[in-house]
C-alpha positions as CSV (number, residue, x, y, z in Angstrom):
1,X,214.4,68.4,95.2
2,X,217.3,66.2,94.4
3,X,215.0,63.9,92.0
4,X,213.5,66.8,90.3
5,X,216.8,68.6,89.4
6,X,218.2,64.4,88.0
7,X,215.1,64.4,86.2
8,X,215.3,67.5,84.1
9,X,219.1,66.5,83.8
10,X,217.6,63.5,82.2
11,X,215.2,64.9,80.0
12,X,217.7,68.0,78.9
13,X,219.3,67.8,75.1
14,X,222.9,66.5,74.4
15,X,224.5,69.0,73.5
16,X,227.4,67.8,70.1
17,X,230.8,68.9,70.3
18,X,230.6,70.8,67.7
19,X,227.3,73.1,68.8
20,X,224.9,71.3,66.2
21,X,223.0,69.7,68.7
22,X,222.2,72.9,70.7
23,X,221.4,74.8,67.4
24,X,219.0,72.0,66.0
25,X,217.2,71.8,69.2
26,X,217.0,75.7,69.2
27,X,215.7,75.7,65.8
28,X,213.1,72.9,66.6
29,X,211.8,74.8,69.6
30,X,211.5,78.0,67.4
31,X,209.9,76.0,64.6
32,X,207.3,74.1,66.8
33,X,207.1,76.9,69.0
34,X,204.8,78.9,66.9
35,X,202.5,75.7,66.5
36,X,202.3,75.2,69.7
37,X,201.2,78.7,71.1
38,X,198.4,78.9,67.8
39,X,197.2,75.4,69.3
40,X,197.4,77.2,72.9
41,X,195.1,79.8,71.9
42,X,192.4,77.5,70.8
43,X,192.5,75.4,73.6
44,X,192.3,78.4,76.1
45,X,189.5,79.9,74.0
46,X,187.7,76.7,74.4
47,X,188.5,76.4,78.5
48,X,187.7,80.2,78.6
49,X,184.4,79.3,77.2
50,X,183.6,75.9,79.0
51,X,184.4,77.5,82.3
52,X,181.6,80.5,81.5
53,X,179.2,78.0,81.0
54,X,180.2,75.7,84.0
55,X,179.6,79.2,85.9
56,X,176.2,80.2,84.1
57,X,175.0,77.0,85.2
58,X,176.1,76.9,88.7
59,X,174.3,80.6,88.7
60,X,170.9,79.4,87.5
61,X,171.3,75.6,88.6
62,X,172.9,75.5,91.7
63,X,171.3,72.5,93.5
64,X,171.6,70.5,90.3
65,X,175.0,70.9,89.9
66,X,175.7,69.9,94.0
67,X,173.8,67.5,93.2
68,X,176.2,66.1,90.2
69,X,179.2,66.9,92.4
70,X,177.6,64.7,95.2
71,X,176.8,61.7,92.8
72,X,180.5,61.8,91.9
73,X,182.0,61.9,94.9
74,X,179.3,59.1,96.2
75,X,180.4,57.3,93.4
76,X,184.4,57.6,94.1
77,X,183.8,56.8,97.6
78,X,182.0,53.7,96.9
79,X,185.1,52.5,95.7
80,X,187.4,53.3,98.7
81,X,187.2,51.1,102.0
82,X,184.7,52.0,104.8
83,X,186.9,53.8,107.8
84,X,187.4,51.3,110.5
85,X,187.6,48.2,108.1
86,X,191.2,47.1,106.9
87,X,191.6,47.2,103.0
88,X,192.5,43.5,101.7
89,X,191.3,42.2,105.4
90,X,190.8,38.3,105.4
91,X,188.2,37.4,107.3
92,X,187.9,34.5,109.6
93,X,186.0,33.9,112.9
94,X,187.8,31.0,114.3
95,X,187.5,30.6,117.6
96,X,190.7,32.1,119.6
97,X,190.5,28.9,122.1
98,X,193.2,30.0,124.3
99,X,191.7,33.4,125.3
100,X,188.2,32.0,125.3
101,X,189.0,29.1,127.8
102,X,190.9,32.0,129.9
103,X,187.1,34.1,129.8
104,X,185.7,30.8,131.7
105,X,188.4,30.5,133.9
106,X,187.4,34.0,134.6
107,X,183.6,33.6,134.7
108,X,184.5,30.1,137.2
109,X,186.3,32.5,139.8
110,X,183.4,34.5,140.2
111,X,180.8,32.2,140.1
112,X,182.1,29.6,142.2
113,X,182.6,32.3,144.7
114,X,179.7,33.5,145.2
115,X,177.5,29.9,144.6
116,X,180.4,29.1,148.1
117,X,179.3,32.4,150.0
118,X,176.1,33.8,149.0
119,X,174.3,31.4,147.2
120,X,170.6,33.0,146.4
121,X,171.1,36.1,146.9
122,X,170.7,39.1,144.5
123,X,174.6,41.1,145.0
124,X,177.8,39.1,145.9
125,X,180.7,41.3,148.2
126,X,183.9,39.1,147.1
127,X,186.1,40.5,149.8
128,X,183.2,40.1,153.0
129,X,182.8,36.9,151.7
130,X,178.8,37.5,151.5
131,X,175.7,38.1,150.1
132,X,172.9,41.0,150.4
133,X,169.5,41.4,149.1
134,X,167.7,44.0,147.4
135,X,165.2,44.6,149.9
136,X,164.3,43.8,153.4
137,X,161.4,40.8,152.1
138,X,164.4,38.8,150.8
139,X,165.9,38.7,146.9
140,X,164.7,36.8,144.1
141,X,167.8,35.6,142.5
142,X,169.6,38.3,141.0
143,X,172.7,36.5,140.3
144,X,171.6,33.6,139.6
145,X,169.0,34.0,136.8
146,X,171.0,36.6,135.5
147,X,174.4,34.3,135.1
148,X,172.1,31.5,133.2
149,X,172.5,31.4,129.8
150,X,176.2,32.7,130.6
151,X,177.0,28.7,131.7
152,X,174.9,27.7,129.0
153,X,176.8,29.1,126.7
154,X,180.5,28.5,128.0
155,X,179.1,24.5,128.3
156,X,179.8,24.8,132.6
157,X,177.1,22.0,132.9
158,X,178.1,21.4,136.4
159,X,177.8,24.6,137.5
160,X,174.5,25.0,135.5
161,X,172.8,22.1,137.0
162,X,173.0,23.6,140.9
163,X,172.0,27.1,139.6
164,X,168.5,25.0,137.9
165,X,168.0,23.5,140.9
166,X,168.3,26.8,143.0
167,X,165.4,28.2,140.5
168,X,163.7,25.1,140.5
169,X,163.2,24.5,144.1
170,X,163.9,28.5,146.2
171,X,163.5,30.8,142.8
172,X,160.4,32.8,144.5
173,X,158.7,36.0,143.9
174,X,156.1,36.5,146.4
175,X,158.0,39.4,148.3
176,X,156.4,42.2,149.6
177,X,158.3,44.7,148.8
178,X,159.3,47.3,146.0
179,X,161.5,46.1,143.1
180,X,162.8,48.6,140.4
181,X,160.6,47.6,137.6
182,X,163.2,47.9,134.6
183,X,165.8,46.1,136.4
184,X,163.7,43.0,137.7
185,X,162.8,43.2,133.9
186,X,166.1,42.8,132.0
187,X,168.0,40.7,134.4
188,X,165.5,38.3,135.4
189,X,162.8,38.2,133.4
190,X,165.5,38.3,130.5
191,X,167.3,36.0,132.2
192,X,164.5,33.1,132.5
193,X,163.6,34.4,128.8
194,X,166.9,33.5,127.5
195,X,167.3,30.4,129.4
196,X,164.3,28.9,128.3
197,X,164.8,29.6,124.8
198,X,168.5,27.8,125.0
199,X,168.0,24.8,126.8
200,X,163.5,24.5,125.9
201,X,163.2,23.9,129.8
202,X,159.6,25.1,130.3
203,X,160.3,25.7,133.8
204,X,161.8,28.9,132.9
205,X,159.2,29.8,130.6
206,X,156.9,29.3,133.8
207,X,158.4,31.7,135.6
208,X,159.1,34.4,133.5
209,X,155.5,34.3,133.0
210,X,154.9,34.2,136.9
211,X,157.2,37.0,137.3
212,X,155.5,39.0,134.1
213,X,152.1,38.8,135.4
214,X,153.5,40.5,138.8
215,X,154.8,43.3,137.0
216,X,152.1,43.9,134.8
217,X,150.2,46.4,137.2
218,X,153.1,48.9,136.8
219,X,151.9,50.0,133.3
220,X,148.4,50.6,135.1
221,X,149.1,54.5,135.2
222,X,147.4,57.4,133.6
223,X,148.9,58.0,130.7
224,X,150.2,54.1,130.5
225,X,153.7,54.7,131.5
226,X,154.9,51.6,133.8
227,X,156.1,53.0,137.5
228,X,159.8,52.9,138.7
229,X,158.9,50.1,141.0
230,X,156.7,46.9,141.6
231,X,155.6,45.5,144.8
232,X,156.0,41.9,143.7
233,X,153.7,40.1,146.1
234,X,151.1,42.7,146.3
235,X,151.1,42.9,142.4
236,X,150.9,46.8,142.6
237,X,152.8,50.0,140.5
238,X,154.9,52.4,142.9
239,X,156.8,55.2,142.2
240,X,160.6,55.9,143.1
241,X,160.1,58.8,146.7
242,X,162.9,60.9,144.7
243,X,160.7,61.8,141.7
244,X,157.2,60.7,142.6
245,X,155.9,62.2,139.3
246,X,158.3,61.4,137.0
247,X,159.6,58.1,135.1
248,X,163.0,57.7,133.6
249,X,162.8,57.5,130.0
250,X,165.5,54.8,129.3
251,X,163.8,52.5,132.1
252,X,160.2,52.4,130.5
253,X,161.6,52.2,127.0
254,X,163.5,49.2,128.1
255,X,160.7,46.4,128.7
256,X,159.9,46.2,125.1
257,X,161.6,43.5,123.6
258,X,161.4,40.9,127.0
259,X,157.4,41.5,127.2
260,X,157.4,41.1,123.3
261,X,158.9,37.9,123.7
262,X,157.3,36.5,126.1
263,X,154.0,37.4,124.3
264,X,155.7,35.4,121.4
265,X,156.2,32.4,123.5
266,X,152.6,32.5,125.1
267,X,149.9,33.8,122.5
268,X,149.1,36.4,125.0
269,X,148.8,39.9,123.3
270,X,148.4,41.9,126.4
271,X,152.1,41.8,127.5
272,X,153.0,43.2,123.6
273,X,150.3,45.9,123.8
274,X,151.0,46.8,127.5
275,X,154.9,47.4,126.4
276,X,153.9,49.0,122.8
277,X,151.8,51.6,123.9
278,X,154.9,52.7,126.0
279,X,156.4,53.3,122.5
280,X,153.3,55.3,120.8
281,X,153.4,57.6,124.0
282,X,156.7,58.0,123.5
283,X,156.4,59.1,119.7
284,X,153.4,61.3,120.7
285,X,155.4,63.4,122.9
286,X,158.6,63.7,120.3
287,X,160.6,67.0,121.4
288,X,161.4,69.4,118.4
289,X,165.2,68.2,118.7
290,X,164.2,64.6,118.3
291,X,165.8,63.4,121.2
292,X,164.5,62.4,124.8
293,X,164.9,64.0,128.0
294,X,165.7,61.4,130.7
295,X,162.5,61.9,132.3
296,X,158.5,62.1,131.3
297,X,155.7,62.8,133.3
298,X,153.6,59.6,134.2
299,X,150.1,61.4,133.6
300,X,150.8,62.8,130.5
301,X,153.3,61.0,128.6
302,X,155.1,64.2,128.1
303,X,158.6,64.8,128.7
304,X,159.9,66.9,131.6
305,X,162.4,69.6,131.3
306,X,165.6,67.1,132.5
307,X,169.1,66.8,130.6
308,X,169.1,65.3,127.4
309,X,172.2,62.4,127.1
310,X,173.1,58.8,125.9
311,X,174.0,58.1,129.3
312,X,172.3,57.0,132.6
313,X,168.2,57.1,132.0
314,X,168.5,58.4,128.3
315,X,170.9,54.9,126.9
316,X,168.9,51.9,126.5
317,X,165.8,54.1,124.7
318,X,167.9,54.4,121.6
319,X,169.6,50.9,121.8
320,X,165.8,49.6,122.1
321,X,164.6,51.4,119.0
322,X,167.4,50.0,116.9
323,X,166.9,46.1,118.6
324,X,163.1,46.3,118.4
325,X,163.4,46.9,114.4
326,X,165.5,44.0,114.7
327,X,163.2,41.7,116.4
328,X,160.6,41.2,114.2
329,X,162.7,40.7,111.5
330,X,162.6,44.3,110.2
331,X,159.1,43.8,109.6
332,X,157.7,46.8,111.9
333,X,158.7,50.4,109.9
334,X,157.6,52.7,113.1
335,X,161.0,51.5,114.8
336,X,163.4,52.2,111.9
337,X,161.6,55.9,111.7
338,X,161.9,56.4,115.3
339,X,165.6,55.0,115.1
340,X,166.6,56.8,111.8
341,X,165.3,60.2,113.3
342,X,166.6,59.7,116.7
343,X,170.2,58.9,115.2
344,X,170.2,62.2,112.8
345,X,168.7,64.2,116.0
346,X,172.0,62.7,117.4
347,X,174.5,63.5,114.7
348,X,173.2,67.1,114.3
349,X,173.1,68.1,118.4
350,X,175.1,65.8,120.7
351,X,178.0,64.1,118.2
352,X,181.1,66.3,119.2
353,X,185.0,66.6,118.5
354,X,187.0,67.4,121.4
355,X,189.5,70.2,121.2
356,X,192.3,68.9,120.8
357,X,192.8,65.3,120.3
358,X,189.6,65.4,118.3
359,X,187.6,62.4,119.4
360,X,184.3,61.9,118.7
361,X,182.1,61.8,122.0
362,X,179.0,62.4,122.5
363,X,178.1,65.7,125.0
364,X,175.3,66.1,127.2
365,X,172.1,68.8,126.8
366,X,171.4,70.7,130.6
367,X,169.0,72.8,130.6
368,X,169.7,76.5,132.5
369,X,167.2,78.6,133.4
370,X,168.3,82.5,132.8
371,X,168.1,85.6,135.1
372,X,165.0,86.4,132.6
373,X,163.2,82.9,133.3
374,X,164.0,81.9,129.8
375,X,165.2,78.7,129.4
376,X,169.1,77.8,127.3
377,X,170.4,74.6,126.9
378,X,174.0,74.5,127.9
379,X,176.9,71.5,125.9
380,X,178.2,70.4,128.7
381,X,181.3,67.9,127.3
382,X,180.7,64.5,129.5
383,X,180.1,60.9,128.4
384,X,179.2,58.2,130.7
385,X,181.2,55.1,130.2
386,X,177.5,53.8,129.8
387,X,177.7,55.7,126.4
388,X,180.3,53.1,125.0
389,X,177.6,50.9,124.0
390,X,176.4,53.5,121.6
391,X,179.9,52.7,119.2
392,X,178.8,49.2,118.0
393,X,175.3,49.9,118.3
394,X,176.1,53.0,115.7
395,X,177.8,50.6,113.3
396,X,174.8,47.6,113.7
397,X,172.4,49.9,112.9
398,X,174.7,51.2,109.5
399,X,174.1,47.8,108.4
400,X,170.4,47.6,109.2
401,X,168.6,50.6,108.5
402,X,171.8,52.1,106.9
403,X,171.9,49.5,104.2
404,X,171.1,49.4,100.6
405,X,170.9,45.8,100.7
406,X,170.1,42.9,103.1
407,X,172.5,41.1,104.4
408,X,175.4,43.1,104.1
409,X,179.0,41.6,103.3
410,X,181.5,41.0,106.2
411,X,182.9,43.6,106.7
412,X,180.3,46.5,104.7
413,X,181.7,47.9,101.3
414,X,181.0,51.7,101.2
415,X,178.6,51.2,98.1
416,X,176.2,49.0,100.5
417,X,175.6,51.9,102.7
418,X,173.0,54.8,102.4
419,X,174.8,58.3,103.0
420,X,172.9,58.1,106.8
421,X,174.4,54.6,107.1
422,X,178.3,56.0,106.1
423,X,177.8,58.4,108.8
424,X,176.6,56.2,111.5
425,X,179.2,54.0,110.7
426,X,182.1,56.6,111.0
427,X,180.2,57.9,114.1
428,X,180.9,54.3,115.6
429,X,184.3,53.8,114.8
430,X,185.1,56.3,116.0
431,X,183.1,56.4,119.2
432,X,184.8,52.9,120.0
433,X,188.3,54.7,119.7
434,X,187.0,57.5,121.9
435,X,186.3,54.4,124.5
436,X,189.4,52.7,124.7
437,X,191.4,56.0,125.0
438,X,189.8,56.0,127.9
439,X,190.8,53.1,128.9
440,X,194.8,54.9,128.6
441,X,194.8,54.8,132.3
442,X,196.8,53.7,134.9
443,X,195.1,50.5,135.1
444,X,194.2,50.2,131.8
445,X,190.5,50.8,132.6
446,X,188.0,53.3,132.1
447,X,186.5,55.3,134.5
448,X,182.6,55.8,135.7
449,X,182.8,59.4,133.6
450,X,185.1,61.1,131.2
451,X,185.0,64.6,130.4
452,X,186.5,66.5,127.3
453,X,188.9,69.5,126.5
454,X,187.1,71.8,125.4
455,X,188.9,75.9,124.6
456,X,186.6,77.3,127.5
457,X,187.4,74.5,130.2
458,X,190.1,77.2,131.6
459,X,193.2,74.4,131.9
460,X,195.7,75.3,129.5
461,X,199.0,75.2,131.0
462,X,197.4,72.8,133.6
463,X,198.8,68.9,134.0
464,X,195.2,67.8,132.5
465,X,195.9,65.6,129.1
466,X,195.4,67.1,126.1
467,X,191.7,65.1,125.4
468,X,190.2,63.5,128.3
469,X,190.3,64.0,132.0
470,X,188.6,62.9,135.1
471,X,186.8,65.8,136.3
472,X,187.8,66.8,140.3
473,X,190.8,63.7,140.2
474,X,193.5,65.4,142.2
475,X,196.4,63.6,143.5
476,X,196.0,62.6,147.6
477,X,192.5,63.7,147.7
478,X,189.8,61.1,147.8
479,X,188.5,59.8,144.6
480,X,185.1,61.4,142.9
481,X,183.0,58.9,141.9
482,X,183.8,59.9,138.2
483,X,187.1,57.7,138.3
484,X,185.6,54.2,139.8
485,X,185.3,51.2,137.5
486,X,182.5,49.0,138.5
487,X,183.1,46.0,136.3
488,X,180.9,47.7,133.6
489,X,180.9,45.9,130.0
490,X,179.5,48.9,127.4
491,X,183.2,48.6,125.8
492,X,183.3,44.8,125.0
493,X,180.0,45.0,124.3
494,X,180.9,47.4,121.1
495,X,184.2,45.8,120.5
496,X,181.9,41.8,120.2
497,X,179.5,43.7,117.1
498,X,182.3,45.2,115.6
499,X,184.3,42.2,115.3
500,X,180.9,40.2,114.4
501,X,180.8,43.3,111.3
502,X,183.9,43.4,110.6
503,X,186.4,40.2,111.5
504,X,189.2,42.8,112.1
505,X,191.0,41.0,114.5
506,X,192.1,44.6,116.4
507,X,188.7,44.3,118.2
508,X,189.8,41.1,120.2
509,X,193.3,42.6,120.8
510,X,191.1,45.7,122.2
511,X,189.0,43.2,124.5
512,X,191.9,41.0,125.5
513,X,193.9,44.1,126.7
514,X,190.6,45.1,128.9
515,X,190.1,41.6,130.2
516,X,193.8,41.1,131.0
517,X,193.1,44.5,133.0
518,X,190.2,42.8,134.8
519,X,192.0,40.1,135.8
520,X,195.2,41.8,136.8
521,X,193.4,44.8,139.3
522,X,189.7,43.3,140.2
523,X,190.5,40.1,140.6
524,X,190.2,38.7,144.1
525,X,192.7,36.1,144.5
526,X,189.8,34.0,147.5
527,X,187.1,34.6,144.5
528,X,184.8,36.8,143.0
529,X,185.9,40.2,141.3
530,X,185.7,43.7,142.6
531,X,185.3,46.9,141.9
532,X,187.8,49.6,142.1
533,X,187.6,53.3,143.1
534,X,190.1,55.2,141.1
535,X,191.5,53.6,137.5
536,X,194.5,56.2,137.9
537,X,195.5,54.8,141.1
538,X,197.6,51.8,141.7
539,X,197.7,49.4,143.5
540,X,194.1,50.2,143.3
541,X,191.5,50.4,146.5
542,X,188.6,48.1,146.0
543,X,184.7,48.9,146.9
544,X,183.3,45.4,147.9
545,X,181.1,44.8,145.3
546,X,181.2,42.7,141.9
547,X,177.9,43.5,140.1
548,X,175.6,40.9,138.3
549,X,176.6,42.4,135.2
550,X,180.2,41.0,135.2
551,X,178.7,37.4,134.6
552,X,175.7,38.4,132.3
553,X,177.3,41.0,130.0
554,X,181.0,41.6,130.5
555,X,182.8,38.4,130.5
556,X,179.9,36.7,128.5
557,X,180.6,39.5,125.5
558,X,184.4,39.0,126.3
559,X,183.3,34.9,125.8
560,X,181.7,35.6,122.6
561,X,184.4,37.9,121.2
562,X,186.9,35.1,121.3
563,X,184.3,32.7,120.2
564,X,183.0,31.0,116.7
565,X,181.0,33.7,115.1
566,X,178.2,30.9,114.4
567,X,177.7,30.8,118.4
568,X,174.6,33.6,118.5
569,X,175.0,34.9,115.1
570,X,173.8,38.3,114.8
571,X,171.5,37.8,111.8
572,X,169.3,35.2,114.5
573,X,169.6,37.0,117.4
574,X,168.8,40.1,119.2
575,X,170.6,41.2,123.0
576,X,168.6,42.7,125.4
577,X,170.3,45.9,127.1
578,X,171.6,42.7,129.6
579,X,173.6,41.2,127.5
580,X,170.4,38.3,127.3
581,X,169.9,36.7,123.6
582,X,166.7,36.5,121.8
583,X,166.0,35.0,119.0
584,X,164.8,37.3,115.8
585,X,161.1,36.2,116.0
586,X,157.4,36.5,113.2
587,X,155.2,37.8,115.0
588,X,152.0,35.9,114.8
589,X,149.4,38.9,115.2
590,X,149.0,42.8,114.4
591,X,152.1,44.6,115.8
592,X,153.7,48.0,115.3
593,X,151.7,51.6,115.5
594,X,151.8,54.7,113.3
């Protein structure tokens, strides 16, 4: 207010001592005045009559004129930086040595641990000092295959030679008994996979073939769906006693891209078709939403009325869609359709703002059957911390089957983007800010599940924050399993692609404040890491367990993050849904389906 009133001070006549200035500037205004308001008539005539016709055609033309209206504001946003990306950033993917050499450390407490006290074996137990097995018949290496290219990659040749020489001489998988087919798959036939292709050591390549052929009979079902589980030694397909009829649909959607390789590597077409046809059937059966219930029926290929989500047994299917598009080089069009439809099926029913804090999440689909048998399908307002993959797989895909142009620039400009690939980029964003504010916790780690305020949730007035809560959490009462943290790496996994897209350097700050976390509450000072059963409660309670997952994905994406962005550039490689790197690949025969 004070800088208007100077400025008409400034602008006001000076008035002479003797009047004549006032009366000139009087005479002036009267003079020019009438000019003015003759010129003010035929101007508003003109605006009068420009608007009319603006309105005539927005009468008869309406979708041409959106359409103008659209082009203009696609054209002004073009110019303005994508959200998420810092405008004037400088970009530069130097290695952060320091915190990189701390990851190893990291990766060194855990191994070293568990090579001293359970060498072999598939699960480590930090604080028993011991091992277990999956199954009564013995394990087949878990840990070991699965922490491979890990060492490979942080140069621990010491440590890499003994876990060789494990594989070499005791890796064996003639056990009779019943491994879950999808996770025998990613950890260790992804693990050999990856192994092979770093190091060229055909010895992996020999058993990832070994292993293969042993789980080939689980696709030997009616409708071609592969089983939960696979008897190793008898070479035969059985299914899970809690849902003998049904098959998850992130688990058989989740082969895809290790049998593809492999078939790569050996000339041998079966293992491609075998793990394709999974993909056709899954097409076939597409649900009128365009998403995937988290189970299908293994006679029919059809899905089964289940909850529809982006976590547990619904995750990996779109993260496969995207990465098997990739694979080939972009070459196969089915999987960017399939991708492209999934993620608008996405955006349109499970993308959600939360009430009040309004962070992007994504809800879940349950379906309810009513007192009239009819079936509703009931928003419920959870996300799995499983979903936090889904933020940098959003903003990968913007630049693959969102782009205009191949490659895109590091970071994306607006005007390289498709209006699908804006949005997915947004979505990511701001799914990865959703993440880490749930990480706002006592221990600075996220829990299992988070659930969102929503205006019917009934806890106004209540102590619950304002945008996320972990649901049944009450203070003295035993834990749910909602608020455990089990070493889990979907976070740093989005945070690594979004500093590989971008080079904004908050994405390492991000990781460094998790892994700092890590260290400070799961770390067990005699070895090994473990998890912990409440992330609002400290000093925490551990459960004696560290997962293979904390040496395969988590601190390996926590290595790369801090690391050279020419290790495992992301225009040569693919990650399986283990963290395990393929190389982009030509396929040398037919692939893809319509």
């Amino acid at each position: 207010m004070a800088d208007s009133t100077v400025r008409k001070r400034k602008t006001a006549p000076k008035k002479s001592e003797d009047g004549a200035g006032a009366a000139a500037s009087k005479d002036g205004a009267a003079s020019g005045g009438t000019k003015k308001t003759a010129g003010s008539v035929k101007l508003s005539t003109v605006f009068s009559l420009l608007l009319v016709a603006i309105g005539l055609v927005t009468y008869q033309q309406p979708r041409l004129v959106q359409g103008i209206i659209d082009s203009v504001s696609s054209i002004v946003g073009n110019f303005r930086p994508l959200p998420g990306v810092e405008e004037n950033l400088v970009v530069e993917f130097a290695p952060d040595v320091e915190k990189r050499d701390a990851v190893v450390r990291a990766f060194q407490h855990a191994w070293l641990a568990y090579e001293r006290d359970a060498m072999g074996d598939d699960e480590y137990h930090p604080i028993g000092h011991k091992g277990s097995n999956l199954t009564e018949a013995g394990g087949i290496g878990y840990t070991v295959v699965d922490s491979l290219d890990t060492m490979i990659l942080m140069g621990l040749e010491d440590e890499y030679q003994r876990a060789r020489e494990w594989v070499a001489s005791k890796l064996d998988f003639e056990k009779d008994a019943d491994f879950n087919t999808f996770e025998t798959t990613i950890r260790v036939l992804g693990g050999l996979l990856s192994a092979h292709h770093l190091t060229g050591d055909s010895l992996y390549l020999e058993k990832a073939q070994d292993l293969a052929d042993r789980i080939m009979p689980a696709f030997d079902t009616p409708a071609g769906l592969p089983t939960s589980m696979i008897n190793l030694a008898r070479r035969e397909g059985v299914m899970n006693d809690d849902n003998p009829e049904l098959v998850s649909t992130a688990e058989v959607s989740t082969l895809q891209l290790e049998f593809r390789y492999l078939a790569h590597l050996t000339d041998n077409e079966e293992y491609w078709q075998k793990a394709e046809k999974v993909m056709k059937i899954i097409k076939d059966a597409r649900l009128a939403t365009g998403l995937a219930s988290i189970f299908m029926s293994k006679n029919d290929g059809k899905y089964a009325l289940s909850a529809i989500r982006l976590g547990s047994r619904g995750d990996s299917y779109y993260e496969y869609l995207l990465k098997q598009y990739i694979q080939t080089n972009m070459t196969e069009s089915v999987y960017r359709d399939m991708y492209d439809d999934a993620m608008d099926s996405v955006a349109n029913h499970l993308i959600t703002t939360s009430h009040n804090a309004k962070l992007i999440y994504t809800s879940e689909l349950v379906p309810q059957r009513t007192y009239t048998s009819d079936i509703v399908w009931r928003l419920v307002p959870k996300q799995d911390h499983l979903v936090c993959f889904f933020g940098g797989s959003l903003m990968l895909g913007a630049t693959i089957t969102g782009a205009i142009q191949h490659p895109v620039s590091i970071p994306p400009k607006a005007s390289q983007l498709t209006k699908q690939g804006k949005r997915d980029w947004i979505n990511g964003v701001e799914l990865i800010r959703t993440c880490m504010k749930t990480h706002e916790t006592q221990t600075g780690l996220a829990p299992e599940i988070a659930h969102f305020r929503i205006p019917s949730d009934r806890l106004e007035g209540s102590i619950a924050p304002d945008d996320w809560y972990i649901k049944g959490a009450k203070v003295g009462a035993d834990p749910p399993y909602d608020a455990r943290y089990i070493l889990r790496p979907e976070t740093v996994e989005s945070l690594f692609i979004a500093y590989r897209l971008t080079g904004d350097p908050r994405y390492r700050e991000y990781g460094w404040s998790i892994f700092q976390a890590i260290e400070k509450h799961c770390r067990i000072e005699s070895g090994g890491y473990a998890s912990i059963l409440n992330v609002d409660d400290v000093p925490v309670t551990y459960e004696d367990k560290m997962e293979t997952f904390l040496m395969s994905e988590t601190l390996k994406y926590l290595y790369l993050l801090f690391e050279d962005d020419q290790v495992l550039p992301l225009d040569k490689y693919v990650f399986n849904t283990e963290a395990h790197p393929f190389p982009i690949i030509y396929p040398t025969f037919r692939t893809g389906f319509s």
